[in-house]
C-alpha positions as CSV (number, residue, x, y, z in Angstrom):
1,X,-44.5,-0.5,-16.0
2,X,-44.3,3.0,-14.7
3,X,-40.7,4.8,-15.3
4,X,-38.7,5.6,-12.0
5,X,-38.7,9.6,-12.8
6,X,-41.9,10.6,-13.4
7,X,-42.4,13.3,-15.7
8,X,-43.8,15.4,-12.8
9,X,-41.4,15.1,-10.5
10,X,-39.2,17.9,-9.0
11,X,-36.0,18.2,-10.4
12,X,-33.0,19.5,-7.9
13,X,-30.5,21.7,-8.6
14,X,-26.3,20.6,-9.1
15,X,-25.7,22.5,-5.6
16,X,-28.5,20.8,-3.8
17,X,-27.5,17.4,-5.2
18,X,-23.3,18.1,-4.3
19,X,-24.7,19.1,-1.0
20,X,-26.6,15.9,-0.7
21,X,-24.1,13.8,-1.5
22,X,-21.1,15.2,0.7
23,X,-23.6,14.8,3.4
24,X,-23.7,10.7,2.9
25,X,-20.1,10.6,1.8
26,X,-19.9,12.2,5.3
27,X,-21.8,9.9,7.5
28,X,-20.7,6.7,5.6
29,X,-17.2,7.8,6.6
30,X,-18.0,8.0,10.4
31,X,-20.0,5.3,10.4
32,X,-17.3,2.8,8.7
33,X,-14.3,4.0,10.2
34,X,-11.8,1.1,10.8
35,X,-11.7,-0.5,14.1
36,X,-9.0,1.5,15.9
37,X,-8.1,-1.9,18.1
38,X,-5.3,-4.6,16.7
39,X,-6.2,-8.2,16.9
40,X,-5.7,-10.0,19.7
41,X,-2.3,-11.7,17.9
42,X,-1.1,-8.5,17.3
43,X,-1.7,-7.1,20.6
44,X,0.0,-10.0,22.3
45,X,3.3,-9.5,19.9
46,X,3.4,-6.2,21.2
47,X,3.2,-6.8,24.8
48,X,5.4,-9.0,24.5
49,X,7.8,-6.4,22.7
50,X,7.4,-4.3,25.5
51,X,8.2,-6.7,28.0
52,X,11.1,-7.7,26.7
53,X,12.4,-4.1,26.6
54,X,12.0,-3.6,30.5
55,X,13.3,-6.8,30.9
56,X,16.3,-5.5,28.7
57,X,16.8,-2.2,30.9
């Protein structure tokens, strides 16, 4: 079975390996951001907050 790093493979430097991986870190970040949104239940709570407060002035 043939070993994953072959022993004539390029080796990268620390820099070049730091720079590749803040670049994922970055991207994984945008790309799995939280959903801004509430769900629905919560949503409905607070409009119903709200209402209640006009209602109240």
């Amino acid at each position: 079975m043939p070993s994953l790093y072959a022993n004539d493979s390029e080796q990268i430097d620390r820099r070049t390996s730091r720079s590749i991986c803040d670049a994922v870190g970055e991207r994984l970040q945008q790309r799995l951001r939280p959903d801004p949104r509430l769900p629905t239940h919560l949503e409905q709570l607070l409009d119903e907050l709200r209402k209640r407060d006009r209602d109240s002035h």
